[in-house]
C-alpha positions in Angstrom: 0.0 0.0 0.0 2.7 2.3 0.9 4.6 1.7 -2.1 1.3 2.2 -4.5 0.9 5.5 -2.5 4.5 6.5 -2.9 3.8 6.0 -6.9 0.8 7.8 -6.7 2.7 10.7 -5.1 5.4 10.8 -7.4 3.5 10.8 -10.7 1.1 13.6 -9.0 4.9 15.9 -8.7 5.7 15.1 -12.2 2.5 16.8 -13.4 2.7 19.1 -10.9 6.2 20.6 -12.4 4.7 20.1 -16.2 1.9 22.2 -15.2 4.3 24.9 -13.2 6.3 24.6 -16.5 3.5 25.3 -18.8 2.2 28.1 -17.2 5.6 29.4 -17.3 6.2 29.1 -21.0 2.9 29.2 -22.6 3.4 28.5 -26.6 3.7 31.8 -28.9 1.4 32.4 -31.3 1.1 30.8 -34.1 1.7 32.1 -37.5 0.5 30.4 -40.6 2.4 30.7 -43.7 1.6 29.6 -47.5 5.3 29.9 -49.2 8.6 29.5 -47.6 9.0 33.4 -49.2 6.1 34.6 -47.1 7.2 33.0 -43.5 11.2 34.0 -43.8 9.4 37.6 -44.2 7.3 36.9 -40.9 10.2 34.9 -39.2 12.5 37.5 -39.3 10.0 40.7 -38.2 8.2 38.1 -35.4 11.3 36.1 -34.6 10.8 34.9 -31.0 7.5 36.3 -30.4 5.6 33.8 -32.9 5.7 30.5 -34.1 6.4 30.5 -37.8 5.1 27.6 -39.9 5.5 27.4 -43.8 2.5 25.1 -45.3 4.3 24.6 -48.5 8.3 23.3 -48.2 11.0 23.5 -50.7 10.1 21.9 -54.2 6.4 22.5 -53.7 4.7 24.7 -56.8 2.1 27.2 -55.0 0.9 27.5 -58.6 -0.6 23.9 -58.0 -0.9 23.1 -54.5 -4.4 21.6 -53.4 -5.8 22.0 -50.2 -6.2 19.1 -48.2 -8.2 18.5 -44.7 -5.2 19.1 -42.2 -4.6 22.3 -43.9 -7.7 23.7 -43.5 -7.4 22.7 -39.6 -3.8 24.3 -39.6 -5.6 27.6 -41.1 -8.7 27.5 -37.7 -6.1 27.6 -35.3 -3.8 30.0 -36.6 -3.3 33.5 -34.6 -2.5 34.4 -38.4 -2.6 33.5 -41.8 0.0 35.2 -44.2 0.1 34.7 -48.0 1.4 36.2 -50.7 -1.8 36.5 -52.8 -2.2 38.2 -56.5 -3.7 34.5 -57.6 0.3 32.7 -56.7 -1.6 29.7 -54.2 -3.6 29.3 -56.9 -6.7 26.6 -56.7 -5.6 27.5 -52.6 -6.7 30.9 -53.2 -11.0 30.6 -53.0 -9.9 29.0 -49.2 -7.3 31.5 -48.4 -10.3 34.4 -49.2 -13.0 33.2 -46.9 -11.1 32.4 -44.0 -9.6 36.2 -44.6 -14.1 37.3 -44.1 -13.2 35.5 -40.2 -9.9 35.4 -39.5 -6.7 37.4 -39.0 -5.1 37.2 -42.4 -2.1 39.5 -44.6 -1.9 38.9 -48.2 1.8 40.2 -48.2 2.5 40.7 -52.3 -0.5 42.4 -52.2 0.3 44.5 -48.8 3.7 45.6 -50.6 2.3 46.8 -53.8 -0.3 49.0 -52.1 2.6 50.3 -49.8 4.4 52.3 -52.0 3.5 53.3 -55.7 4.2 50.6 -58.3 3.2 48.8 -61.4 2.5 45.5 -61.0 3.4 43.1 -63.8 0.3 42.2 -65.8 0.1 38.7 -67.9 -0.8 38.2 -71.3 -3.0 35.3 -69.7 -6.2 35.8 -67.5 -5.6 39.3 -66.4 -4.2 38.6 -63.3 -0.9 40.6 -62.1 2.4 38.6 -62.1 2.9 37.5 -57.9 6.1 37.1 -57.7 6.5 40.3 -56.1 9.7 38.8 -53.9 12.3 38.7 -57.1 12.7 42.4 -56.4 14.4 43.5 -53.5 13.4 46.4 -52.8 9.8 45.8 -53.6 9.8 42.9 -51.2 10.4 45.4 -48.6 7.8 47.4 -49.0 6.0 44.3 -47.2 7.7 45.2 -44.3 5.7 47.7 -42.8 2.3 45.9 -43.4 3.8 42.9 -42.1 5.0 44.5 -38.8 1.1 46.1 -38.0 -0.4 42.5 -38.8 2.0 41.0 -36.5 1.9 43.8 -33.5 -2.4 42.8 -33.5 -1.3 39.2 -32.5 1.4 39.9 -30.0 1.1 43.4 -29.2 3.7 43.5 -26.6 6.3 42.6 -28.9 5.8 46.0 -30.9 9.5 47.5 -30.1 11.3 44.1 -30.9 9.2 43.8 -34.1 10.0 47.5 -35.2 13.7 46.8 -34.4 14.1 43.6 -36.8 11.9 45.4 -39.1 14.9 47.8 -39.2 17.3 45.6 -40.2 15.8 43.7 -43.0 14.8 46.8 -44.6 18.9 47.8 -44.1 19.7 44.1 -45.2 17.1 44.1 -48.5 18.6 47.8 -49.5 22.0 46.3 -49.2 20.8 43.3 -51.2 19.2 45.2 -53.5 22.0 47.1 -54.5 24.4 44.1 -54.7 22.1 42.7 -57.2 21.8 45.5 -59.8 26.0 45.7 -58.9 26.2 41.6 -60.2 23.7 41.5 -63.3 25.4 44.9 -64.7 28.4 43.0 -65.0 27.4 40.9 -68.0 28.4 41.9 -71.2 24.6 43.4 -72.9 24.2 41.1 -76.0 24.5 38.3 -73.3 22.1 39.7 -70.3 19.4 37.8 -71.3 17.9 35.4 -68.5 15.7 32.6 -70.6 14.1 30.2 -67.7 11.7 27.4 -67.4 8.9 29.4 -66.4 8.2 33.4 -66.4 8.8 33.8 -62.3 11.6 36.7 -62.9 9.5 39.7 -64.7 10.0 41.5 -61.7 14.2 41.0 -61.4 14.1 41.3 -65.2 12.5 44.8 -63.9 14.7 45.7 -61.2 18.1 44.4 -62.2 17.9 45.7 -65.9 18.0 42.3 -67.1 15.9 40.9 -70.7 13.8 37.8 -68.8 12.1 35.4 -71.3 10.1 32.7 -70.1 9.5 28.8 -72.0 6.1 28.5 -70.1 3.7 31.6 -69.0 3.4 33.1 -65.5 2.0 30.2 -63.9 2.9 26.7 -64.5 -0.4 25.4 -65.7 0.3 26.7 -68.5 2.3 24.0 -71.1 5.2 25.0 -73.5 4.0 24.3 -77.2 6.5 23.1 -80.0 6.2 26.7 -80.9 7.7 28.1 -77.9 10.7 25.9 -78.0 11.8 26.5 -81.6 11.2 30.3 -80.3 13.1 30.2 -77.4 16.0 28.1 -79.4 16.4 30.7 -82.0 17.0 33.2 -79.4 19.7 31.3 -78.2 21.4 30.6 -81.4 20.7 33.9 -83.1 21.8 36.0 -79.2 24.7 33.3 -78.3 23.4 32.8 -74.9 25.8 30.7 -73.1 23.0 29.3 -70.5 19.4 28.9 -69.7 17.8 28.0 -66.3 15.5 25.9 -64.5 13.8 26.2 -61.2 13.9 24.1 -58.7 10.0 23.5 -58.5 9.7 22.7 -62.2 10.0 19.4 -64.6 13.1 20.6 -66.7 11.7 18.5 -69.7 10.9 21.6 -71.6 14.3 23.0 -70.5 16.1 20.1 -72.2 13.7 20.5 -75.8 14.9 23.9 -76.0 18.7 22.5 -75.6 18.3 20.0 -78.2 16.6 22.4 -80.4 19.3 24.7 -80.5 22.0 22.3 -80.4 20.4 21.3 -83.8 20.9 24.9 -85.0 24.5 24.7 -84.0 24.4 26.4 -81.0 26.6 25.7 -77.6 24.0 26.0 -74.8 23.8 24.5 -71.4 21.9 24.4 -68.1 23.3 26.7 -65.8 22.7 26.0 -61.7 19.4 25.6 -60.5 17.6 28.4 -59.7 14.8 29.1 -56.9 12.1 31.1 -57.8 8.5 29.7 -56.7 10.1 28.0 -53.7 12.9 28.0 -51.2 15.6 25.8 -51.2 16.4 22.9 -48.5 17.2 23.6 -44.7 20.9 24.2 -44.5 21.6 25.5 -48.6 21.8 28.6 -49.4 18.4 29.4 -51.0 16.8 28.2 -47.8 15.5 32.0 -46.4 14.4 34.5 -49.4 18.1 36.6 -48.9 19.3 33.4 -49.6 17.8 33.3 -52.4 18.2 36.2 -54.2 22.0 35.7 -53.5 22.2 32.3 -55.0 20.4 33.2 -58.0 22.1 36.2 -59.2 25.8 34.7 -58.1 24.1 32.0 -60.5 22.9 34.3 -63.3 25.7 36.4 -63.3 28.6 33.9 -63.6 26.8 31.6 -66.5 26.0 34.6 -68.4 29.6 36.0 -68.2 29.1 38.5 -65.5 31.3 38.9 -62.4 29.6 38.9 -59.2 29.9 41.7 -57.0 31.6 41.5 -53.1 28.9 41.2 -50.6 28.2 44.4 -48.5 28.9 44.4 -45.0 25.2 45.2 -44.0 25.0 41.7 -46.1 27.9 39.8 -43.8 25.0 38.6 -40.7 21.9 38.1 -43.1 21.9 34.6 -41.8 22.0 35.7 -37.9 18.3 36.0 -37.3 17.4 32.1 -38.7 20.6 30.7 -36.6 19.5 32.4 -33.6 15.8 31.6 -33.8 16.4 27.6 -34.4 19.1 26.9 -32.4 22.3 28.0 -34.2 21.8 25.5 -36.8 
């Protein structure tokens, strides 16, 4: 009997100290994310006042991501639900709208074009502005701002720490920004011509000075015709482009057409480093936070087109800080 009590007892303390424990650190709110883009923004400005979550990881194409049942659960119990909107989560977007009519929500490419004045990129296709608002530095931090009043109604007593790391993205995504343009005017003119998979980079094309040409449309539902190949092979042959590009969320079997197709016009072509445009890249790369990102692609654009990247800034030298800190130093 004694001994049963003594058990008793014991497993009583142990819940005893969980409880103390929890009421100590109760769990940060939780912020819902569609892209990998979209949480690194709310990561950085939240950092450890939130729990960031990204639904979609590297490799995943928000052009055709599906909803399924634990994502609409993941969406109730959200503090809040940021996505980058303009029609990117695609057949996502109908659910992402209605839970915005009841729930806290930040549609951040949309946020950052309504910040400051700009012309959004329209398509040839349905009328819908380009989204990918985030291949421009400077425009990306426009979101900032928007992004920092969203988060200071879910944990308002983190409003001077949110303003603070707001600070220093905007210095890091100046910096960035500046770097970039530095790297893509580097390669020679007749060569500055960035032919990719799919049409994700009308807004660097915009930013960095840079001719962008895409094999499929803005969206990757759409499907690269005979037509477009031959096109896209000429321009190599008849330009000399030393190097096209495919992203890491797409099939590169329309890449490899064009190759063929202006191999058999006599031209020396080949597929330069992957680039990231509709997703990040795996924990622990380079292209795993949007800086990242940016950096990888343009040191990637600029040395297969013949450019010469530019040294990184020192406001650039801790962009990785925030991301070690907040999980552990990894």
């Amino acid at each position: 009997m004694q001994r049963r009590r003594d058990g008793w007892m014991a497993r009583a303390a142990v819940m005893a100290v969980g409880l103390a424990l929890t009421s100590v650190a109760p769990a940060a709110p939780s912020v819902l994310a569609t892209t990998g883009m979209v949480a690194d923004l709310v990561d950085r400005i939240g950092g450890e006042c939130i729990e960031t979550e990204a639904l979609m990881g590297p490799g995943i194409d928000p052009h055709l991501y599906r909803a399924a049942a634990s994502d609409v659960q993941a969406f109730q119990s959200a503090s809040l639900i940021a996505y980058n909107g303009l029609g990117l989560e695609g057949q996502l977007d109908s659910v992402l709208r209605r839970f915005g009519e009841r729930r806290p929500t930040l549609a951040v490419a949309e946020a950052a074009a309504a910040a400051g004045p700009v012309d959004l990129i329209q398509t040839d296709g349905d009328g819908a502005p380009d989204p990918h608002v985030w291949m421009d530095a400077a425009l990306w931090s426009q979101a900032i701002t928007p992004t920092v009043e969203a988060l200071r109604q879910v944990v308002p007593d983190c409003t001077a720490g949110l303003r603070e790391r707001a600070s220093a993205l905007r210095e890091q995504l100046s910096a960035l920004d500046a770097w970039m343009r530095a790297s893509i005017a580097s390669i020679p003119a007749g060569q500055r011509v960035l032919l990719t998979a799919h049409d994700a980079f009308g807004y660097y094309g915009r930013a960095y000075d840079i001719e962008v040409r895409g094999i499929q449309g803005i969206s990757t539902t759409a499907e690269a015709s005979v037509a477009d190949i031959q096109a896209n092979a000429r321009l190599i042959a008849e330009r000399g482009l030393p190097a096209l590009f495919v992203e890491s969320t797409i099939n590169p079997r329309t890449v490899d057409a064009v190759v063929a197709a202006a191999r058999e016009r006599g031209a020396e072509v080949v597929i330069g480093d992957t680039l990231y445009g509709d997703a990040l890249g795996e924990s622990g790369t380079l292209a795993d936070s949007l800086p990242g990102l940016l950096i990888h692609n343009t040191a990637a654009i600029t040395r297969e087109l013949g450019g010469e990247r530019a040294p990184l800034p020192a406001a650039l030298s801790d962009w990785r800080a925030p991301l070690r800190a907040r999980h552990g130093g990894e």
